[in-house]
DOMI-851032 format. One line per field, with one value per residue: residue number from 1; x, y, z of N, C-alpha, C, O in turn. Coordinates in nm, 4 decimals, decimal comma, padded with zeros to 6 digits. Layout:
<nodes>
pos c(NUM/...) $
neast c(X/...) $
nnorth c(Y/...) $
nup c(Z/...) $
caeast c(X/...) $
canorth c(Y/...) $
caup c(Z/...) $
ceast c(X/...) $
cnorth c(Y/...) $
cup c(Z/...) $
oeast c(X/...) $
onorth c(Y/...) $
oup c(Z/...) $
</nodes>
This chain:
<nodes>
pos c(1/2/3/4/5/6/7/8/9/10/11/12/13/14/15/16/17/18/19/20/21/22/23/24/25/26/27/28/29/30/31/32) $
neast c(11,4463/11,3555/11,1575/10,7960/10,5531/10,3582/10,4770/10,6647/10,5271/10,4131/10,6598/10,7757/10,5586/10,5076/10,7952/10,6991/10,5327/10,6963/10,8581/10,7001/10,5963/10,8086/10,8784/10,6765/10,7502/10,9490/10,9365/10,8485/10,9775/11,2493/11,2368/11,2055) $
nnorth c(11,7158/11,8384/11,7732/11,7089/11,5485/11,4339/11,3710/11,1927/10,9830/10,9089/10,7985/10,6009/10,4000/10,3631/10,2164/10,0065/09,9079/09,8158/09,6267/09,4510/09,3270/09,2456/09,0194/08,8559/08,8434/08,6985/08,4906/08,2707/08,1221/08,1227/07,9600/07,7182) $
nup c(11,1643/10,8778/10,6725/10,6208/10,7822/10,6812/10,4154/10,5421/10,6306/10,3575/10,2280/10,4150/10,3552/10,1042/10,1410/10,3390/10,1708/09,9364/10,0252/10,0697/09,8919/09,7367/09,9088/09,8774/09,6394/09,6117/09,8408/09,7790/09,5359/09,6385/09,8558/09,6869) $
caeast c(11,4067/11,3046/11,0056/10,6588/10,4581/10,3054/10,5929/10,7335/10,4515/10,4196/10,8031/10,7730/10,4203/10,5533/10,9254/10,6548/10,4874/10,8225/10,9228/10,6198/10,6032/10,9568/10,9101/10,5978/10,7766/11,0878/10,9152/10,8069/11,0925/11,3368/11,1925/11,2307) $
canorth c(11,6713/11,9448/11,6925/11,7008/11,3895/11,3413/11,3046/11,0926/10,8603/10,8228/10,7351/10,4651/10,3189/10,3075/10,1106/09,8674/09,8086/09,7665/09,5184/09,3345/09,2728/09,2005/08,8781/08,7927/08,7438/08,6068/08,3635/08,0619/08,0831/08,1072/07,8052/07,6127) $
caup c(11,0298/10,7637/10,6054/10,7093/10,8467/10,5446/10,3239/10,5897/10,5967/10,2540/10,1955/10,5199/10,3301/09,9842/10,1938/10,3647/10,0272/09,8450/10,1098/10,0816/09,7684/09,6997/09,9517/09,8548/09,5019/09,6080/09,8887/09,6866/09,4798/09,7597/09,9106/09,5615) $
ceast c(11,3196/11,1554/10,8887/10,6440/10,4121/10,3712/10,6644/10,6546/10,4302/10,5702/10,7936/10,6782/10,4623/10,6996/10,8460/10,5914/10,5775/10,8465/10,8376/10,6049/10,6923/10,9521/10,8228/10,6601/10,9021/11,0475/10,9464/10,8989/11,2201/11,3460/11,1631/11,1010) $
cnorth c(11,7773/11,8333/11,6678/11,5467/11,3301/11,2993/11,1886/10,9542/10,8188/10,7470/10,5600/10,3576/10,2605/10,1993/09,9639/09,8251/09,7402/09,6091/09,3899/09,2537/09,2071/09,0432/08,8372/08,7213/08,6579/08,5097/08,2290/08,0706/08,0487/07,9731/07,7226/07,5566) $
cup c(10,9624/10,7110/10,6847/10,7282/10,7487/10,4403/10,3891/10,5854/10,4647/10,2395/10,3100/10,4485/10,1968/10,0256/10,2636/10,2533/09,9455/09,8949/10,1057/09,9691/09,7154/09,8368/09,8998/09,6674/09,4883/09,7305/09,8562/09,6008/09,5702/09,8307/09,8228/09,5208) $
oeast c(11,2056/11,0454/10,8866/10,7163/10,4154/10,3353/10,7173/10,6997/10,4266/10,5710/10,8049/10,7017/10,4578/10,7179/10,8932/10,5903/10,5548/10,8517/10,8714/10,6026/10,6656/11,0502/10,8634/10,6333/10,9434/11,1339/11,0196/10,9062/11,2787/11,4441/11,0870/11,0952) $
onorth c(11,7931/11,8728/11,6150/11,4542/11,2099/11,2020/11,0995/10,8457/10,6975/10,6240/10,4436/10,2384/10,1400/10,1047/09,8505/09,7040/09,6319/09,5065/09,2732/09,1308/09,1093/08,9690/08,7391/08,6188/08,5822/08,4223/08,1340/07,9513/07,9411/07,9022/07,6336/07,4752) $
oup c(11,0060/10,7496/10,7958/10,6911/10,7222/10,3741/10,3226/10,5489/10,4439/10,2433/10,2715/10,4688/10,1722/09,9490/10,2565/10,2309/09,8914/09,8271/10,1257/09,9628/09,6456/09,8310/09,8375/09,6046/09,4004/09,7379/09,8840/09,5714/09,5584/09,8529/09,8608/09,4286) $
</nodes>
């Protein structure tokens, strides 16, 4: 892999923030 550590960790940190967010707003709707 050509990309440093630190590009890799941000990309992984900003994919667990995405992820989190995106249930936390589709939870309680999901579950009606």
């Amino acid at each position: 892999m050509g990309r440093p550590a630190a590009e890799r960790s941000r990309l992984t940190a900003q994919t667990l923030i995405g992820a989190t967010a995106c249930a936390l707003l589709t939870g309680p709707e999901a579950k009606g």
